[in-house]
MIDOSE-1310 file (N, C-alpha, C; in nm, 2 decimals, decimal comma, always signed):
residues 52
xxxx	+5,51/-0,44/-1,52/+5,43/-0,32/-1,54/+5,51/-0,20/-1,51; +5,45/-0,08/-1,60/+5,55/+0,01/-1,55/+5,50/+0,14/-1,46; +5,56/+0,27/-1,41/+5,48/+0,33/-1,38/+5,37/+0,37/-1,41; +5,35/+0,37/-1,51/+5,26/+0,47/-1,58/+5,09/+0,36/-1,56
xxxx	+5,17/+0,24/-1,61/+5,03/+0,15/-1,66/+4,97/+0,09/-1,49; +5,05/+0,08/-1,35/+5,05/+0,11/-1,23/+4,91/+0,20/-1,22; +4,94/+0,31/-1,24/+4,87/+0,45/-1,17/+4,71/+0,44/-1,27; +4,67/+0,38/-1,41/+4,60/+0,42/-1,43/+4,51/+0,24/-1,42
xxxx	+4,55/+0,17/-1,30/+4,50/+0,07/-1,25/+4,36/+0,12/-1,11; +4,21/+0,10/-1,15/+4,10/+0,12/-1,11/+4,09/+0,01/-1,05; +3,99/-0,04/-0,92/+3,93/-0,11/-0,90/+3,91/-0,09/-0,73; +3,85/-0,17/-0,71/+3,83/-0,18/-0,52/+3,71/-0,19/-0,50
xxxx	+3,64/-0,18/-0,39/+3,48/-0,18/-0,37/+3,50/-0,04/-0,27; +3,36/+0,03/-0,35/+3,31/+0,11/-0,23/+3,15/+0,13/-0,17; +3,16/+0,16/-0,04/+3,07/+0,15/+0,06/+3,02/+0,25/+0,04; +2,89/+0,25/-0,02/+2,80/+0,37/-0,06/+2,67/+0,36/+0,05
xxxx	+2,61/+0,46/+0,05/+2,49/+0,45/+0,16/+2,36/+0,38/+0,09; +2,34/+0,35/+0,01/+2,27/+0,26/-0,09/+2,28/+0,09/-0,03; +2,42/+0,07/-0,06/+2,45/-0,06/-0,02/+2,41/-0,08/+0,17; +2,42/-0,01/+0,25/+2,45/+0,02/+0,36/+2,32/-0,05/+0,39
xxxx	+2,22/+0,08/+0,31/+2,07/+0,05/+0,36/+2,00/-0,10/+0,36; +2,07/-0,12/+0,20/+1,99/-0,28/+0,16/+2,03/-0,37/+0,22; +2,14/-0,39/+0,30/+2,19/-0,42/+0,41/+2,15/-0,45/+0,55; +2,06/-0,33/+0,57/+2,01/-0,33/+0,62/+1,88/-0,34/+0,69
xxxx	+1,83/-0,33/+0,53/+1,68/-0,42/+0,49/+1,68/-0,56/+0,50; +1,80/-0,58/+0,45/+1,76/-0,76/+0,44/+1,80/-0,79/+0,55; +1,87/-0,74/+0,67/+1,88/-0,81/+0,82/+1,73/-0,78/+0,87; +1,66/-0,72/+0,86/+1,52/-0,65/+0,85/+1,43/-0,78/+0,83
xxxx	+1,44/-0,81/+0,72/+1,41/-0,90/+0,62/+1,42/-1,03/+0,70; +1,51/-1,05/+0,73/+1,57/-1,20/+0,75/+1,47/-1,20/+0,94; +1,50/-1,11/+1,00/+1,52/-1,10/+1,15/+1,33/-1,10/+1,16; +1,27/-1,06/+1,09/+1,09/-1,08/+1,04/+1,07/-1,20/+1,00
xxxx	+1,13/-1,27/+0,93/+1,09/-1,40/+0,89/+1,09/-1,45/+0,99; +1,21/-1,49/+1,09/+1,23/-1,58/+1,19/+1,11/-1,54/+1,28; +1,06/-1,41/+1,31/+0,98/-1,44/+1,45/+0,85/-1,45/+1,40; +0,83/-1,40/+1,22/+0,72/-1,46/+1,20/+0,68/-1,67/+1,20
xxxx	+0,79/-1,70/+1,15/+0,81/-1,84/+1,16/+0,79/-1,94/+1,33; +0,88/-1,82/+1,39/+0,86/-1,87/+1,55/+0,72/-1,88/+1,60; +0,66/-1,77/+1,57/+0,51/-1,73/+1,61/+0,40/-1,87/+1,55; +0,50/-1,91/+1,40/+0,35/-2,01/+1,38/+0,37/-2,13/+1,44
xxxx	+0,53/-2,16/+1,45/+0,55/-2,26/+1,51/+0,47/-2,30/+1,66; +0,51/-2,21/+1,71/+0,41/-2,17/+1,87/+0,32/-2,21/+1,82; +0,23/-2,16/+1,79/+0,11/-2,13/+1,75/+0,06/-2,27/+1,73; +0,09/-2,34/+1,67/+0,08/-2,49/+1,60/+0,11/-2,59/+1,70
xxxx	+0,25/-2,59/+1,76/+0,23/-2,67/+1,90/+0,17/-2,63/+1,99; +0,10/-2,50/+2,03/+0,09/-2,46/+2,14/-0,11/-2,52/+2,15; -0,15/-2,54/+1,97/-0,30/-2,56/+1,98/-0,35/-2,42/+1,96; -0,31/-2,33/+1,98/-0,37/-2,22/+1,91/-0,43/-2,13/+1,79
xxxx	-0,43/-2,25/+1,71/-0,41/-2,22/+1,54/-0,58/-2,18/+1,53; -0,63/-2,07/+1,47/-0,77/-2,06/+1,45/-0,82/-2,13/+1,32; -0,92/-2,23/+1,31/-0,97/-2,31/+1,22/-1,02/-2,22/+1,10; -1,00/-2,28/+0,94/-0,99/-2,16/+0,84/-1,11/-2,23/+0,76
């Protein structure tokens, strides 16, 4: 390759505040499921489950 076809080579990733956030949601996301999950678990061995 020569100089020219070099310099007008694009690419990389960038860190936008977009990405950042949803990022941030889904650890959000993820970190809610678990203590919702924990809570039924308890809940279920512990005998405390209310009859539906």
């Amino acid at each position: 390759m020569g100089k020219e076809e070099l310099l007008q080579i694009v690419g990389g990733i960038n860190i936008t505040g977009t990405l950042l956030s949803n990022v941030y949601k889904l650890g959000v996301l993820i970190l809610d499921a678990g203590r919702s999950l924990g809570s039924a678990i308890r809940r279920i061995v512990g005998g405390s489950m209310c009859p539906i």
